[in-house]
C-alpha positions as CSV (number, residue, x, y, z in Angstrom):
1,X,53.8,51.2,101.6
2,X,50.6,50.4,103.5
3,X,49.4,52.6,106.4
4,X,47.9,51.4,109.4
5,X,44.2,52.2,109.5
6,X,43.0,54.7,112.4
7,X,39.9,53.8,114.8
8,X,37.2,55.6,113.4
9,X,37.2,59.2,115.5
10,X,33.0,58.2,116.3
11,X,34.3,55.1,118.5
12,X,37.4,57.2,120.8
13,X,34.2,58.1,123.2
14,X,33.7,54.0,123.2
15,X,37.2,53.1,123.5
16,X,37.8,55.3,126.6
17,X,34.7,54.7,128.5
18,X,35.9,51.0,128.1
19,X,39.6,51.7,129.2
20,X,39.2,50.5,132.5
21,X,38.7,47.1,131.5
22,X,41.1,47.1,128.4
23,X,44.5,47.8,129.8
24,X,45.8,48.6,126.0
25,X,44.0,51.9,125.9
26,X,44.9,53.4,129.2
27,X,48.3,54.0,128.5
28,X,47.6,56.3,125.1
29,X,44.2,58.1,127.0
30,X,46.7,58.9,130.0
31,X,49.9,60.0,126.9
32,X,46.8,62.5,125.0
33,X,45.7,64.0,128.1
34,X,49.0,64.8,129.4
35,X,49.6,66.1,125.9
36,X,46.6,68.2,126.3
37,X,47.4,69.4,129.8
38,X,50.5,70.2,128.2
39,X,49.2,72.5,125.6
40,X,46.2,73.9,127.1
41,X,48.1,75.3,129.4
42,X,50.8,77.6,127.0
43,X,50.0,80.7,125.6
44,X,50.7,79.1,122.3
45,X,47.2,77.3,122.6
46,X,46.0,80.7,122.2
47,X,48.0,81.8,119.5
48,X,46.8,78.5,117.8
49,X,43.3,79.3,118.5
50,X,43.1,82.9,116.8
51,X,45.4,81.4,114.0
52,X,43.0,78.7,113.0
53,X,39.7,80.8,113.5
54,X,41.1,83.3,111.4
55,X,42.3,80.9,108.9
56,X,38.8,79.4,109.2
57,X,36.9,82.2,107.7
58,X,38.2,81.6,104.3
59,X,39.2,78.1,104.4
60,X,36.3,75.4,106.1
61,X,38.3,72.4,106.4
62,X,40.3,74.1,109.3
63,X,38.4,72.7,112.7
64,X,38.3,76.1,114.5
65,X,35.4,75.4,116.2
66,X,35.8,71.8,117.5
67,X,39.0,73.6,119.2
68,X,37.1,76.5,120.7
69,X,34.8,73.3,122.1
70,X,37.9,71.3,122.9
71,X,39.6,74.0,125.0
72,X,36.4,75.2,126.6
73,X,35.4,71.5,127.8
74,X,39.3,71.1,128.6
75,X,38.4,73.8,130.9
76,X,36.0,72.5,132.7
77,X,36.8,68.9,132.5
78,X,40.9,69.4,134.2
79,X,41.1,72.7,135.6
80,X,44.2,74.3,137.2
81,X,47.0,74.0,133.8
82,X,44.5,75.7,131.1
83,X,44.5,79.3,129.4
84,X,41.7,81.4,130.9
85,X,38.0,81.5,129.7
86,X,38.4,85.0,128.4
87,X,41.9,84.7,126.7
88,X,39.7,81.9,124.5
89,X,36.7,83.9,124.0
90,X,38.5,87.1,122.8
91,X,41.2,85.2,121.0
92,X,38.4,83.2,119.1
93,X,36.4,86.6,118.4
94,X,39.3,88.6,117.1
95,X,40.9,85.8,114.9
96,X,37.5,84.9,113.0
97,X,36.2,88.6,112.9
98,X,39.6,89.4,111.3
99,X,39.6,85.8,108.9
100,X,36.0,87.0,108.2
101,X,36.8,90.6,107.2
102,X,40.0,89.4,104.8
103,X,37.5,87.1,103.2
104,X,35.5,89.8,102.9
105,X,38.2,92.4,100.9
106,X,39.4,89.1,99.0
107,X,35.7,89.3,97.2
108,X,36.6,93.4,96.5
109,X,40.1,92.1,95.0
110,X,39.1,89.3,93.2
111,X,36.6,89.1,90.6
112,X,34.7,86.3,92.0
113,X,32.5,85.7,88.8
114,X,36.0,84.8,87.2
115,X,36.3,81.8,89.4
116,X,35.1,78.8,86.9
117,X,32.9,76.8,89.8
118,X,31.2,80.3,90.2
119,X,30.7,81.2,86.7
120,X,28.7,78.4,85.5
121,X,26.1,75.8,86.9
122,X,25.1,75.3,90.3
123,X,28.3,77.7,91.4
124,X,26.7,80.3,89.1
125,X,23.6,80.2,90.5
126,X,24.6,80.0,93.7
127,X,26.4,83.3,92.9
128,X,23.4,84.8,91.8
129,X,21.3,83.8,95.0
130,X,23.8,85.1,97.5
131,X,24.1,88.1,95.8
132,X,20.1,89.0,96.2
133,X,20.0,87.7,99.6
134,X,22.8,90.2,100.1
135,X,20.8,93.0,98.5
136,X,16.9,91.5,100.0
137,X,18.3,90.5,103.4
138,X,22.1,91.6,104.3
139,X,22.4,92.0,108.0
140,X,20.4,88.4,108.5
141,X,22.0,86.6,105.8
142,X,25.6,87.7,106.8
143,X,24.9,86.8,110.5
144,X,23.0,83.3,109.7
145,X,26.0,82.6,107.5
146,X,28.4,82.6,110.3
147,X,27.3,79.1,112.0
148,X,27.5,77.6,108.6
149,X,31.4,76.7,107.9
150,X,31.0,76.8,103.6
151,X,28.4,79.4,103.4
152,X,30.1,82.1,105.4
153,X,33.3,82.0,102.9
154,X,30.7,82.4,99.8
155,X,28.8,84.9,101.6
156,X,31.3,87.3,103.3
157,X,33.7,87.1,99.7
158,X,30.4,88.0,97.8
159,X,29.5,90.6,100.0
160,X,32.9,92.2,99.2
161,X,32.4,91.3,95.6
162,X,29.1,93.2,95.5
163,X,30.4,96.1,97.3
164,X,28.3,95.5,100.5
165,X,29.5,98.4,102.7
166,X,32.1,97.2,105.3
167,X,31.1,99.2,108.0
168,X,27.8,97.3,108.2
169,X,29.1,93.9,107.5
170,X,31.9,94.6,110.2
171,X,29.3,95.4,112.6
172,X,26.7,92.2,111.5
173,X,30.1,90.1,111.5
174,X,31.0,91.0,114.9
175,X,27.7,90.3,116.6
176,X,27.8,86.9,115.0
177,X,30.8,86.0,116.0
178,X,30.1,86.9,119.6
179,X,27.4,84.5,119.1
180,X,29.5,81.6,116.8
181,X,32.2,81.6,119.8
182,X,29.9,82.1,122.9
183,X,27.6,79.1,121.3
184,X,31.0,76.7,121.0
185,X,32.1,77.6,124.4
186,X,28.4,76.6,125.6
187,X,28.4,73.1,124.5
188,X,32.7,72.9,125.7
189,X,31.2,73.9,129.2
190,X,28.0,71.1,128.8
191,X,30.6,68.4,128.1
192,X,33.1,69.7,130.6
193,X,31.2,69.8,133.3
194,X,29.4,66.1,133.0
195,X,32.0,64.1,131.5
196,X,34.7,65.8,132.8
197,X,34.1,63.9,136.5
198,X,34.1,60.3,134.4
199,X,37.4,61.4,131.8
200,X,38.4,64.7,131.0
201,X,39.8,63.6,127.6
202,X,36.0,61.8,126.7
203,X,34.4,65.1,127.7
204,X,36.6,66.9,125.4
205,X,36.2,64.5,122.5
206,X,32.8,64.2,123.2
207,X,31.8,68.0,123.2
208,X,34.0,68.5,119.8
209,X,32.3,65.4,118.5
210,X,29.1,66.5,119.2
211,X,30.0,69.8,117.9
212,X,30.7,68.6,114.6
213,X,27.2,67.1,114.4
214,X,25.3,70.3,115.4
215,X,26.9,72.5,113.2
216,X,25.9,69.8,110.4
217,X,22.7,70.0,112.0
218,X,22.7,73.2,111.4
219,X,23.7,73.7,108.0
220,X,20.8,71.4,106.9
221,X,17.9,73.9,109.3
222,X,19.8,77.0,107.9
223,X,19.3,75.6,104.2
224,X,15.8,74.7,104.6
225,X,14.9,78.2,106.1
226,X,15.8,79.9,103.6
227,X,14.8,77.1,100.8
228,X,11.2,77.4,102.6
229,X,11.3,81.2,103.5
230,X,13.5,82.9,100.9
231,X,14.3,80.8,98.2
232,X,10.6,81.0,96.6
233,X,11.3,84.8,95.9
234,X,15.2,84.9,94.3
235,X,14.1,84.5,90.5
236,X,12.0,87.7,91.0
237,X,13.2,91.1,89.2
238,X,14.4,93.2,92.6
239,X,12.6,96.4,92.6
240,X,14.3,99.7,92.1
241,X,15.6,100.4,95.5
242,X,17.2,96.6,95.9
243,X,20.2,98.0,94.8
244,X,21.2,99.1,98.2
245,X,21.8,96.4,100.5
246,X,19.2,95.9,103.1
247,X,20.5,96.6,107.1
């Protein structure tokens, strides 16, 4: 059976600055944002929100992020029939502090160097660098790992793994995810409040679009800091008191 091909999710922006002139798309922008409307305004969009940042921490392909951005522009873009600023903000830090912190005593329960993509090639050395970044650089790793959607999965399950202490990690965690959420809300409210005049839905697409691409963006800086800072020192022998991790 053949499936009918979606628009590319790059060209909705496109389609629904050109609605006005193309009386095929007006109907379906009018259906989503009602949808939206709809949904943003429940409590449920709440429960959904800590659901998927929590489920987030330990599994990447879950957009948490893009809806922090979506709800935040959403927001901005059609007030009055949206959950409240704080409900998202706390929501989004409690469900990905807790996603982060059962990712964290999945790497004490699992024996991570078991797992074959670990255990051999590129996964095994990528084992073996987290691990010394852990020991050389904890609290920085661990909070720079938090804006990158793969990495913070490896790094808080082989902080567990390695028997980082959970008090500090709980307290590194936290900080960065004060800093993940408030940063996703910051671009919802830059899309909100300039597209949101012109189409609220655009604004929301737009500022989850856009927030796809930065934290792409980011992935490739965070990478090349520590290729071109850090990297140049993990074959070295750690000295005699890297055993502890590092604050």
């Amino acid at each position: 059976m053949l499936t009918p091909a979606l628009p590319n999710v790059t060209l909705i922006p496109v389609l629904l600055l050109t609605a006005g002139g193309n009386g095929g798309w007006m109907p379906i922008s009018q259906t989503i944002t009602e949808w939206i409307h709809s949904f943003a305004g429940s409590p449920l969009a709440l429960l959904f929100l800590s659901g998927l940042c929590f489920t987030d921490a330990f599994f990447p392909p879950v957009p948490a992020e893009s809806i922090v951005i979506g709800l935040t522009s959403w927001y901005f873009a059609a007030p009055g029939n949206v959950v409240p600023l704080p409900g998202i903000f706390f929501c989004a830090v409690i469900g990905a502090t807790l996603g982060d912190s059962f990712a964290f005593f999945l790497g004490t329960r699992i024996h991570v160097q078991r797992i074959k993509s670990w255990r051999e090639g590129k996964g095994e050395r990528a084992f073996a660098r987290t691990t010394k970044l852990l020991h050389k650089r904890g609290t920085s790793f661990i909070f720079a790992a938090r804006f990158v959607p793969g990495g913070r999965v490896a790094v808080n399950m082989c902080a567990g793994a390695t028997g980082f202490p959970y008090s500090r990690f709980l307290r590194t965690d936290l900080a960065a995810v004060i800093c993940w959420v408030a940063y996703g809300m910051c671009i919802g409210f830059t899309s909100g409040s300039i597209l949101g005049p012109v189409n609220p839905l655009l604004a929301t697409v737009v500022g989850m679009t856009g927030g796809v691409i930065l934290s792409l963006l980011l992935d490739r800086l965070v990478d090349w800091l520590q290729r071109r800072f850090q990297w140049g020192h993990l074959d070295s022998t750690p000295e005699s008191g890297d055993s502890t991790p590092a604050e």
